[in-house]
C-alpha positions in Angstrom: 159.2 185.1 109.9 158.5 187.6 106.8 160.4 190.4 108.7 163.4 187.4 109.0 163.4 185.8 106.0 163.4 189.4 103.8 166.8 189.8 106.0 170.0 191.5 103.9 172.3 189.2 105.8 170.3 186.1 105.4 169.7 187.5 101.5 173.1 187.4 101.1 173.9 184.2 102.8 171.2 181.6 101.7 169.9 183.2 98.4 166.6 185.5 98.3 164.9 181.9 97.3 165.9 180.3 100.3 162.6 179.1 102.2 162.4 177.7 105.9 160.2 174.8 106.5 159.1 173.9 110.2 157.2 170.9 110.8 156.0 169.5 114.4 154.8 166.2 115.1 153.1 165.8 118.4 153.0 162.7 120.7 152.2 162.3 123.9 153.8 159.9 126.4 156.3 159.3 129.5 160.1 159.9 129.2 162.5 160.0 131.8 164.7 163.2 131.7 168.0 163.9 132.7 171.5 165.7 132.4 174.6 164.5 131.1 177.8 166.0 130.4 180.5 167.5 132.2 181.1 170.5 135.0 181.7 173.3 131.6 178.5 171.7 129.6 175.3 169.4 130.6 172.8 168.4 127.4 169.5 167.1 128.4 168.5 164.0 127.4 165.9 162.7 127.0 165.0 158.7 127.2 161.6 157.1 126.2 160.2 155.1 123.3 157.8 158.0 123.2 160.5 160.5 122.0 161.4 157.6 119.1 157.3 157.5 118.5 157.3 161.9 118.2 160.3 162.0 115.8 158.5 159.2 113.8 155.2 161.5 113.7 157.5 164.7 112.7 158.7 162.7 110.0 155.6 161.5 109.1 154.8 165.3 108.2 156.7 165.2 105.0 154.9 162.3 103.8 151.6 163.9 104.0 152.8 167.3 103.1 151.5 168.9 106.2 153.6 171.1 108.9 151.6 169.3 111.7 150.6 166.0 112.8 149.1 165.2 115.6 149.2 161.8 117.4 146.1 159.5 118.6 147.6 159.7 121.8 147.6 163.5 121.5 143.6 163.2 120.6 142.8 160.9 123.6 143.4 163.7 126.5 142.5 166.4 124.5 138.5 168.4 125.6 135.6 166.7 122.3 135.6 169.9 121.2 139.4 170.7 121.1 139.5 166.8 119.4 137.3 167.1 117.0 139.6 170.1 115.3 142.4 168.0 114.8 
């Protein structure tokens, strides 16, 4: 991302004080998956209230000022020792 972000073309585009935030917010649940469009372009979709429960975590981030945050669901099937990390 340093190698990106010190870019000339980005530089010039977005400003040398241009920063890129990423956050993640990880859930972990069932969803049903599947492709709509037409025959010259298919989007996935995806349908679940566990994809509405993940973009509520993600945007969870910015309230706690982190980058990520990880659900309880996400805790339950992780290993004790991977758990206790998060």
């Amino acid at each position: 991302l340093a190698e990106y972000r010190g870019h000339p073309g980005l530089q010039r585009r977005l400003g040398a004080n241009c920063r890129v935030n990423i956050s993640s917010g990880l859930h972990f649940g069932s969803v049903i998956e599947g492709a709509i469009g037409t025959e010259f372009k298919i989007d996935a979709s995806y349908l679940s209230p566990n994809v509405s429960i993940a973009y509520t975590v993600e945007r969870a981030t910015r309230i706690y000022g982190v980058s990520i945050l990880v659900a309880e669901s996400v805790i339950r099937i992780c290993t004790p020792a991977l758990a206790t990390k998060c």
